[in-house]
C-alpha positions as CSV (number, residue, x, y, z in Angstrom):
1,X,-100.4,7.8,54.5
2,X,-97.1,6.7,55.4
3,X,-94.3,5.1,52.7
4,X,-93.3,2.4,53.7
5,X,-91.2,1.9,51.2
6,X,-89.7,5.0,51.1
7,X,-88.7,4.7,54.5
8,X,-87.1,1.3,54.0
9,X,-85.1,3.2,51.4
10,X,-83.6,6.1,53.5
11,X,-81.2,3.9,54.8
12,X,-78.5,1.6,53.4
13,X,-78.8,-1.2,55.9
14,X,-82.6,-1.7,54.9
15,X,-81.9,-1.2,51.7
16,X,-79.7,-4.5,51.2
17,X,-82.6,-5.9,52.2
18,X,-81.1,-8.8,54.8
19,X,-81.2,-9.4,58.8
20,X,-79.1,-11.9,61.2
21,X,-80.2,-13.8,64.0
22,X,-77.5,-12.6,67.0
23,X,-78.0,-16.3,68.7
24,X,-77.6,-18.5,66.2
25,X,-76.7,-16.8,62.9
26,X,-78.9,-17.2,60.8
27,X,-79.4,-14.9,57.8
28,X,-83.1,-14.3,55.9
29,X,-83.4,-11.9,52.9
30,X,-86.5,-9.5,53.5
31,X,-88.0,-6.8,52.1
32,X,-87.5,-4.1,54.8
33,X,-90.8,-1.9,53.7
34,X,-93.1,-5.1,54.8
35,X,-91.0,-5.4,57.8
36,X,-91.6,-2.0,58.7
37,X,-95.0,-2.2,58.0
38,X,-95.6,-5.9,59.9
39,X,-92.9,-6.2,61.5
40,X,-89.5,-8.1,61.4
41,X,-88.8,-11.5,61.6
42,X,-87.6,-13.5,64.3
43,X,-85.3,-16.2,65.1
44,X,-84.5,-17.8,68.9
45,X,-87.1,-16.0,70.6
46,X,-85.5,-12.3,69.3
47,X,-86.8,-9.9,66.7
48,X,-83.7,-10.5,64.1
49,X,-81.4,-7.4,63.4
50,X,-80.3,-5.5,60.5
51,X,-76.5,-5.4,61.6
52,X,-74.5,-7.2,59.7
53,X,-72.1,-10.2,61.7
54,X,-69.7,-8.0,61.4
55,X,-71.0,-4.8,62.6
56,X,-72.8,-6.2,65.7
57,X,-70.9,-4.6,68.7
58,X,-71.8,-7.1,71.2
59,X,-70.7,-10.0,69.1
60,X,-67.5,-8.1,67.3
61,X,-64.9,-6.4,69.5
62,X,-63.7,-4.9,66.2
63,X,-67.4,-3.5,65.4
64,X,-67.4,-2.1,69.4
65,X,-63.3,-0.1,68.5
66,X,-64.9,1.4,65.3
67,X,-68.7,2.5,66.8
């Protein structure tokens, strides 16, 4: 059977547990083991991502210099 949750746990960006809408912003808290079980929100028409505003490369020239 396959853990979910221990999956969600392996890595920190799951782990805090938020995502970000890349059109409009918006932020939802989640728990990332039912998202990876049912899948992840979305927002505008997209799947929301677990990248921070700041660390979203095609958003953040900054984010792009460091990846």
């Amino acid at each position: 059977m396959i853990d979910f949750e221990e999956m969600a746990n392996s890595h920190p960006k799951m782990r805090r547990g938020m995502v970000w809408c890349r059109t409009c912003g918006r932020a939802e808290k989640v728990n990332a083991a039912h998202c990876l079980k049912f899948d992840w929100p979305r927002c505008c028409g997209y799947t929301m991502t677990i990248d921070a505003p700041d660390e979203q490369v095609i958003n953040n020239p900054e984010a792009k210099e460091r990846a």
